[in-house]
N, C-alpha and C positions, 0 to 999 in steps of 0.2 A: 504494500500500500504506500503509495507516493503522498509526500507530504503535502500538507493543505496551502492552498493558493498562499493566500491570507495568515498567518499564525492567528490562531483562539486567542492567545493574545491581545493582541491587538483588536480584534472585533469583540473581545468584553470589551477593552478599554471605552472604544467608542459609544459602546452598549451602556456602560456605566452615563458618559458623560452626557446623553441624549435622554436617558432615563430619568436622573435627577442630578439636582448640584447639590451642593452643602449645605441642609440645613434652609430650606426653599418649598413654597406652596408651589404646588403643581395644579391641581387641581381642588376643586372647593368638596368635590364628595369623591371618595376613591373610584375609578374607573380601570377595568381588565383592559390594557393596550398593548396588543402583539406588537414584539417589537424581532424583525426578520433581517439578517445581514446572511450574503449567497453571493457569492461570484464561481458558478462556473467556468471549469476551465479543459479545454478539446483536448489536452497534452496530460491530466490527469486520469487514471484508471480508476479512482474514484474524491466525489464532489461532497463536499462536507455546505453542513447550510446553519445555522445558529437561528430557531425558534424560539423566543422568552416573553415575557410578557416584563412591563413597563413596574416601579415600586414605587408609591408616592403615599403622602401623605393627606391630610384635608385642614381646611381653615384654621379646626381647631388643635390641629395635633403634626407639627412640620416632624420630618426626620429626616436622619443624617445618611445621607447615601452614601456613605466609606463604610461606613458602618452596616449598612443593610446588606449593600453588597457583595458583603462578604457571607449572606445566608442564603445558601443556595434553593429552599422552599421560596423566597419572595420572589428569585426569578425566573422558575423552573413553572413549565406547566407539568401537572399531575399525570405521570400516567405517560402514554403514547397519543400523539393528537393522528388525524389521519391526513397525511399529508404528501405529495404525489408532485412528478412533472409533467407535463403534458407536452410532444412536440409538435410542432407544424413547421412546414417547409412551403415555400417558397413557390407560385404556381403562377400561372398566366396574368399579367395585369399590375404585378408586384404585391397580388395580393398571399394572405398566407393559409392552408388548409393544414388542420389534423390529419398527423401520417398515421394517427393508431397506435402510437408509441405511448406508452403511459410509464414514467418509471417514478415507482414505488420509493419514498423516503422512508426507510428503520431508523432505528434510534442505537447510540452505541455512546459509552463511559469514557473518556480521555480519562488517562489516570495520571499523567506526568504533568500537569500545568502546573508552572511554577507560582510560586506565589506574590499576588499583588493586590492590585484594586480590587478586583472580582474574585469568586470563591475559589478555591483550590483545596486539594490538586485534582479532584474528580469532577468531572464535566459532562455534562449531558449535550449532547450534539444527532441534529440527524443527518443520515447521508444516504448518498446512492452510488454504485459501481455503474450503471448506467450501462450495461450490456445489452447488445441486442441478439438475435437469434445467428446470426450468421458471426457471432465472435467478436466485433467491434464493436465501440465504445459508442454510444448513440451521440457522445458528444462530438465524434471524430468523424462526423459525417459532412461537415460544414465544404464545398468545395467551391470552385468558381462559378460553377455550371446548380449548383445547387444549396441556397442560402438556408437557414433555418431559424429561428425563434422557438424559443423553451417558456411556457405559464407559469410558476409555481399556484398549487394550491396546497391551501390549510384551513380546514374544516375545524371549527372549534364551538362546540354547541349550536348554534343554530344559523351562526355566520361564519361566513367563508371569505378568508383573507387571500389576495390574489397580488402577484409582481412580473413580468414580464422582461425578458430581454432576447433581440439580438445576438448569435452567436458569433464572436470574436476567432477569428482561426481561417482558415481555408488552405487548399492544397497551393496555393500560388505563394502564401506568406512563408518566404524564404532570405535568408542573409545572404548576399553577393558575397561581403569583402571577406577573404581568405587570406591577405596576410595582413599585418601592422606591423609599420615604419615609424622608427624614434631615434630623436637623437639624444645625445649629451649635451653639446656644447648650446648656448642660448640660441633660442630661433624665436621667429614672430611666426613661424610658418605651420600651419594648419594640414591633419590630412583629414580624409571620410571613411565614414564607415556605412556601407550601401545596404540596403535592402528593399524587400517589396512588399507592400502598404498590405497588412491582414483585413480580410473584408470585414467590415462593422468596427473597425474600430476608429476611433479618433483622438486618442494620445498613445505618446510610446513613451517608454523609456530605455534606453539604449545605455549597457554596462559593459566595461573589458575588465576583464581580472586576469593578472599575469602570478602565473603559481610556480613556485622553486623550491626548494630543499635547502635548511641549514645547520650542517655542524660547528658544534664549540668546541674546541679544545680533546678532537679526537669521540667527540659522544656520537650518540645518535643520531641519523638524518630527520628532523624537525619538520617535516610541509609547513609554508607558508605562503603566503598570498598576498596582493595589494590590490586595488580597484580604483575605478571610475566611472563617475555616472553623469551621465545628460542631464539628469531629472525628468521630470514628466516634461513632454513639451506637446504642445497640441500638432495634428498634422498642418496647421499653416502656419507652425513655427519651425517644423522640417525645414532642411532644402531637398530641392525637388531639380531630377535630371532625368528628362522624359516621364518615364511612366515610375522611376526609380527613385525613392526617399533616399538622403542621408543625414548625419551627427558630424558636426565637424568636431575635434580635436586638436588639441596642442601638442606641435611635434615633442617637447621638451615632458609630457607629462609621464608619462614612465620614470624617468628619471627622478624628475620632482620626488613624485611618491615613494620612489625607495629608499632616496636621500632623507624621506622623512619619516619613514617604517627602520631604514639602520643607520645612519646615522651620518658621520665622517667618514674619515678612511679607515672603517673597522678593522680593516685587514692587518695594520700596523698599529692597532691602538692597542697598548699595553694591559688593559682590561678585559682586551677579547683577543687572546692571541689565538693561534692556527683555525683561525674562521676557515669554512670553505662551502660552497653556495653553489646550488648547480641549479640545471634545468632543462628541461624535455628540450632538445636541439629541435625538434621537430613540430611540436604543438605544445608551446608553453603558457600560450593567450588563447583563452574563452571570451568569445561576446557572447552579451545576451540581449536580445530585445524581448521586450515585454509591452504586449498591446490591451489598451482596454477599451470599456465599451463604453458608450453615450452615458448611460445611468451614474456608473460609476464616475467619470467624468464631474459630469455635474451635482453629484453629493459632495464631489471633494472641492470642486472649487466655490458652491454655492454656500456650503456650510462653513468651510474654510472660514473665507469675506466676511459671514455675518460670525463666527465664533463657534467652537466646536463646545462651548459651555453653558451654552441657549437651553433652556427649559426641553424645548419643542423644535426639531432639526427642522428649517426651511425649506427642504428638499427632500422628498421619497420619494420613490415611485410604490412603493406596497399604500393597495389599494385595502381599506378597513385596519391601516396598523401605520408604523413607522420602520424607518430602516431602507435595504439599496438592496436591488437581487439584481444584481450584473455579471457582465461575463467577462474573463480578463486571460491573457494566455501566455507564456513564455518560449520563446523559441532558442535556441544554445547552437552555436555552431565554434569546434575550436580550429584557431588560425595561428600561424606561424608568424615568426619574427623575419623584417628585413632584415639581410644581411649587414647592413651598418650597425643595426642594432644591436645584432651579438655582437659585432667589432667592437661599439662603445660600451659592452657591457664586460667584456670580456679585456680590454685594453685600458679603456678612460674613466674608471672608478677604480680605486682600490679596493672592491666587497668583496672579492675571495672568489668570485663567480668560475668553474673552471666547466670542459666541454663536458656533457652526460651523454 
C-alpha cells in the first residue's frame, strides 16, 4: 500500500483549524457538520479520504478546540457511514455519463500518527483500492482520448453529502527533460525542466532532488539528499514552448544547496577528516512534478487570502458539509547529471565526492 497523497497529518491539521479556533462560538445551538478532505490520486493503488464531522460549542458554553481535538469521539462518526465513489466518463458534447463503476469506501485504523493537534496515534480513515475487473486501478483510466470525473457520496441519516472532481493524470502527462546541467562557478544563467501539461489540472509543482552517499571517518555509507522546489505555480505562470510547459532554474542551485547541506571544504576540515561522498554516475537527480486539480487549487488559494483560522473555510466544494474532495497526482522521472556537473562536482568543491 503506497502512501497517502496528503499525510493524515496534515488534513487533521486543517481539519482542526476549519472546525474550530481557540476558545470561539461557532454556532449558537450545536449542529452535526461533515467535515470531508479527499484528493485522489491515478498513481496510487489505493485512495484514503478523511470523513469527520465538525466540534463546536453554543452561546452558552464556548470550548477549547486543542483540547477537544485531541478526543477522538467528538470527531469520529459512530460506526461505519455508507459511503461510495461513483465514476463517469466523459461522452459526446463534453458532457459526463455513469460508467457503472461504483467503488465502495471501508473504513481502516492508522495506528502510527504521530502526535499533535489532533488525536493520536489511532485514526479512523476511509479508503478505496479502486480496482476494477480487468486489474487496473479505476483511477488509472484517465487518458487523452478519454476524461473522467469521480462523485463522492456519504449517506449519513437521512442526508447525503456529495463532492465532485475532475481527474488529474492522463497517459500524455509525461516529463521531457532527462538530464540536469549545473554549474559551480557564479552564473545569472537559467536552464528548464520540460514537461507535458496532465489533463485537468491547473497548478504544478515541479521538484529535483539530487541523492549521494556519505562516509565519516571510514563509517558507514549515510544516503542523503538535497532539493528544490518551484512551488505551486499556476499553468499561466509556467513557461510555455508549443504544446510543452517548463520550471526554469538557476544554473548555480545544486551547488548552493550542498554548500548549505555541508558546508566549506569539509574535505580538509579538521572536524571531518576522510569524508568521502559518492553518487549514482548515472541517475543521481529525480524530478518530480506534481499536478493538481481546480478544487484543490482554489481551497488553497481562497482560504489561504482570507486565513486558514476563519470559523467557516470560504471555499468547498462538498455539497451539505465542508472540506475539498480533489484530485492531485505525482509523476517521478530520474535524470542524469551534465557532464560539467560531475567535472565541478568532482574537481571544484573540496566535498570528498569520488566516481561510484
Amino acid at each position: 500500500m503506497k502512501k497517502l497523497f496528503l499525510s493524515l497529518s496534515l488534513l487533521a491539521t486543517m481539519m482542526c483549524f476549519h472546525a474550530c479556533s481557540t476558545d470561539v462560538e461557532l454556532y449558537a445551538d450545536y449542529k452535526d457538520i461533515p467535515i470531508i478532505y479527499g484528493l485522489i490520486d491515478a498513481s496510487q493503488d489505493t485512495n484514503f479520504i478523511r470523513i469527520n464531522r465538525a466540534f463546536s460549542g453554543s452561546n452558552d458554553h464556548c470550548i477549547n478546540a486543542h483540547e477537544v481535538a485531541l478526543i477522538e469521539d467528538s470527531c469520529n462518526y459512530p460506526g461505519k457511514l455508507n459511503a461510495y465513489i461513483v465514476e463517469y466518463k466523459e461522452v459526446y458534447g463534453g458532457n459526463y455519463s455513469p460508467t457503472g463503476d461504483v467503488l465502495p469506501l471501508d473504513t481502516m485504523t492508522i495506528h502510527d500518527k504521530e502526535p499533535g493537534v489532533f488525536y493520536s496515534p489511532h485514526q479512523k480513515v476511509y479508503f478505496t483500492n479502486g480496482i476494477l475487473d480487468n486489474g487496473q486501478s479505476a483511477f488509472g483510466n484517465n487518458s487523452a482520448n478519454a476524461k473522467y470525473k469521480y462523485k463522492l457520496f456519504v449517506h449519513r441519516g437521512n442526508d447525503t453529502i456529495t463532492a465532485e472532481t475532475s481527474l488529474v493524470g492522463g497517459s500524455e502527462f509525461k516529463i521531457i527533460t532527462s538530464s540536469l546541467s549545473f554549474a559551480a562557478a557564479p552564473s545569472d544563467n537559467t536552464k528548464k525542466i520540460k514537461f507535458v501539461a496532465a489533463d485537468n489540472a491547473v497548478f504544478y509543482d515541479v521538484k529535483m532532488v539530487f541523492h549521494y552517499q556519505e562516509s565519516l571517518n571510514g563509517g558507514p555509507l549515510v544516503d542523503k539528499s538535497v532539493s528544490y522546489s518551484s512551488g505551486p505555480k499556476s499553468v499561466d505562470e509556467l513557461g510555455k514552448e508549443d504544446m510543452i510547459y517548463y520550471v526554469s532554474y538557476g544554473e548555480n542551485v545544486l551547488f548552493n544547496l550542498l554548500q548549505e547541506a555541508i558546508g566549506g571544504d569539509t574535505i580538509i576540515d579538521s572536524n571531518h577528516p576522510n569524508v568521502v561522498r559518492q553518487f549514482d554516475k548515472d541517475h543521481p537527480m529525480e524530478i518530480i512534478v506534481s499536478a493538481g486539480g481546480d478544487e484543490l487549487y482554489n481551497y488553497i488559494q481562497v482560504n489561504t487570502q482570507s486565513g486558514f483560522s476563519q470559523t467557516v473555510p470560504d471555499y468547498t466544494n462538498v455539497t451539505g458539509g465542508f472540506g475539498v474532495f480533489s484530485s492531485r497526482i505525482n509523476l517521478q522521472r530520474d535524470a542524469m547529471l551534465s557532464s560539467g556537473a560531475k567535472r565541478d562536482l568532482y574537481g571544484k568543491r573540496a566535498w570528498g565526492f569520488v566516481e561510484h
